[in-house]
C-alpha positions in Angstrom: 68.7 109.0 91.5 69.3 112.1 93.3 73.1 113.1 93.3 74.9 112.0 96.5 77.1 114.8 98.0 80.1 113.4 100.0 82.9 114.6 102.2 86.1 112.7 101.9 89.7 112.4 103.4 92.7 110.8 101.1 95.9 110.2 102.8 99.5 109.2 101.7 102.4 108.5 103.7 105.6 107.3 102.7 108.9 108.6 101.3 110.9 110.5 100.0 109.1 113.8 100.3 108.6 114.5 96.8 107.0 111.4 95.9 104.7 111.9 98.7 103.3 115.3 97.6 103.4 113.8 93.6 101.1 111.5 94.4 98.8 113.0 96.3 98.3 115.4 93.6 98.3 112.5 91.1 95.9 111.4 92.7 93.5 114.5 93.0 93.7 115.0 89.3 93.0 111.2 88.1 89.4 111.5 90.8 88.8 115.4 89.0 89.5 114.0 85.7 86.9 110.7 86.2 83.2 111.6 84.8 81.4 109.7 87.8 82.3 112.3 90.2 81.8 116.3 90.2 84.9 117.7 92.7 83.4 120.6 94.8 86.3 121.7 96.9 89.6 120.5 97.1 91.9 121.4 100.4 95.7 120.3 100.8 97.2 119.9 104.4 101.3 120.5 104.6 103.5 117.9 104.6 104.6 116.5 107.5 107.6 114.2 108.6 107.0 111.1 111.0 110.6 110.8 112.5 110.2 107.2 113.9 108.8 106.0 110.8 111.2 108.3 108.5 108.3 108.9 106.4 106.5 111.8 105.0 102.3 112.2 105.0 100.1 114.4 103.4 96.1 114.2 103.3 93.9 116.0 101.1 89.7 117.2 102.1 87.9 116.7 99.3 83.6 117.5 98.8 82.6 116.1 95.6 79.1 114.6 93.8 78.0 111.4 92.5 74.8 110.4 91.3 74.8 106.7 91.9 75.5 104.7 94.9 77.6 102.2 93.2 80.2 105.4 92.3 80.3 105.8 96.1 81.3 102.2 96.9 83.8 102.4 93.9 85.3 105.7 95.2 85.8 103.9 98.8 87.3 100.8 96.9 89.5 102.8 94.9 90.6 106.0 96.7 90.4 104.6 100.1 89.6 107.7 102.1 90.5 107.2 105.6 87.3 109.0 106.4 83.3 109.4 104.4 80.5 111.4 105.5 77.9 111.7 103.2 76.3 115.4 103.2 73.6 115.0 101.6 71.0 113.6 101.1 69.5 113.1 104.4 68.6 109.8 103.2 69.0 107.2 100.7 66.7 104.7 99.8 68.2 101.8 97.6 66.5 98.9 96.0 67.6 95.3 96.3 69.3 95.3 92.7 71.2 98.3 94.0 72.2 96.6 97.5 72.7 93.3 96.0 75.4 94.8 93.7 77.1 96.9 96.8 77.0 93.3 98.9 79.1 91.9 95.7 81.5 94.6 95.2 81.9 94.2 98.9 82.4 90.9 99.0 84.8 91.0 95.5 86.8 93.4 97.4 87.0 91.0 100.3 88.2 88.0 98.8 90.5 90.0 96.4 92.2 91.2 99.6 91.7 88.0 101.5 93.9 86.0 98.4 96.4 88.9 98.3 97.0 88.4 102.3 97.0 85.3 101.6 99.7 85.4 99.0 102.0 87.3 101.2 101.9 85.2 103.8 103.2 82.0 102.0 105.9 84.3 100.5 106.5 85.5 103.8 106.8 81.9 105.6 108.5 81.3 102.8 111.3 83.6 103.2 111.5 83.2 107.0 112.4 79.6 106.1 115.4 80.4 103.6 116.6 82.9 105.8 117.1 80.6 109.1 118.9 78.1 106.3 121.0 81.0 105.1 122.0 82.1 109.0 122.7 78.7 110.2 125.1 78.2 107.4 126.8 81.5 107.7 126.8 81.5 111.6 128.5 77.4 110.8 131.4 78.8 108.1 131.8 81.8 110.5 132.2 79.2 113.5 134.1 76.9 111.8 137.1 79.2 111.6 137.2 79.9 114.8 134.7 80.4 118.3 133.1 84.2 117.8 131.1 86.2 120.5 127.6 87.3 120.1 128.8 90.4 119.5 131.2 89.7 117.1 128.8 87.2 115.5 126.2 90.9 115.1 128.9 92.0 113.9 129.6 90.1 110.7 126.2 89.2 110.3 124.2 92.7 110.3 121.7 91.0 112.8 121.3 93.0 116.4 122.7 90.8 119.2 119.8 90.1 121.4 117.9 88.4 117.7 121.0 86.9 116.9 121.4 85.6 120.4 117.8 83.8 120.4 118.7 82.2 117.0 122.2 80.9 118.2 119.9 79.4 121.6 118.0 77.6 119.1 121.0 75.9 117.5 122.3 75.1 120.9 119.2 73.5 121.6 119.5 72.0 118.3 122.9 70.3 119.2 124.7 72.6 116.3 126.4 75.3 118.5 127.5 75.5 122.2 128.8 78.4 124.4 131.6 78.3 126.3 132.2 81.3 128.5 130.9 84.1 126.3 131.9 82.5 123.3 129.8 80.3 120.5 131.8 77.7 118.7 130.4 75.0 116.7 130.0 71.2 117.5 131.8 69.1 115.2 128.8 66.8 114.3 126.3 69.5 114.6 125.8 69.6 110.8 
């Protein structure tokens, strides 16, 4: 096979700002260290800071060879460029073994990432469900001491009013709470 020039952008984001601009080059040096590749040309951007996330990014160009199409689909699956172009060759014929194998790695990938979203999402339902336990019984002992507004209820809970305000709707609809004025207090056989 002919070798397979390619043209590649690897991003990182996150924080703090050192770890940022570690791993980028960590990750430079493990792709220049592996034997299926030949790196070309390497070109670092600066850092830059994303104020609303309160993250730093960083991307790095990179032109390297490979000399099998499976190496290609392994660099994508493993380095996860945010952008490919292939250079050259103009064109690239494969044979069915060869597209057979990228159609498995593709779909190995797939259901690796399909289980892992998966995964998360029971963990996350899971948590969402412990958490509304663990708020109605600290928004009941809170109550039970005395009636509490929204406000003060944000306040002793960490949770911003207008969330903690839909919640505490929800436990008046449940019969648990009530609100009197603009005060919560709880119902005696709400429990």
């Amino acid at each position: 096979m002919v070798d397979i020039q390619f043209r590649a952008v690897i991003e990182v984001l996150g924080k703090p700002k050192e770890h940022v601009e570690k791993s980028m080059k960590i990750h430079i040096e493990q792709l220049k260290k592996d034997s299926n590749y030949q790196v070309l040309s390497v070109e670092f951007a600066d850092l830059k800071v994303h104020e609303e996330q309160s993250a730093w990014s960083t991307f790095a160009e990179i032109e390297a060879k490979t000399d099998k199409p499976e190496w290609l689909t392994a660099f994508c699956f493993h380095y996860m460029p945010s952008i490919i172009e292939i250079i050259e060759p103009a064109s690239v014929t494969l044979k069915d073994v060869q597209f057979t194998q990228f159609l498995n790695d593709l779909q190995a990938r797939l259901h690796q990432v399909d289980a892992i979203a998966k995964q998360v999402k029971l963990e996350n339902d899971f948590m969402k469900i412990n958490m509304r336990a663990l708020m109605k019984n600290y928004i009941s002992v809170l109550l039970a001491r005395k009636p509490l507004t929204s406000e003060q209820l944000s306040g002793l809970t960490g949770v911003e009013k207008d969330k903690l305000e839909d919640y505490l709707d929800v436990l008046i609809d449940e019969g648990k709470v009530d609100l009197k004025g603009d005060e919560y207090f709880l119902i005696e056989n709400g429990k």
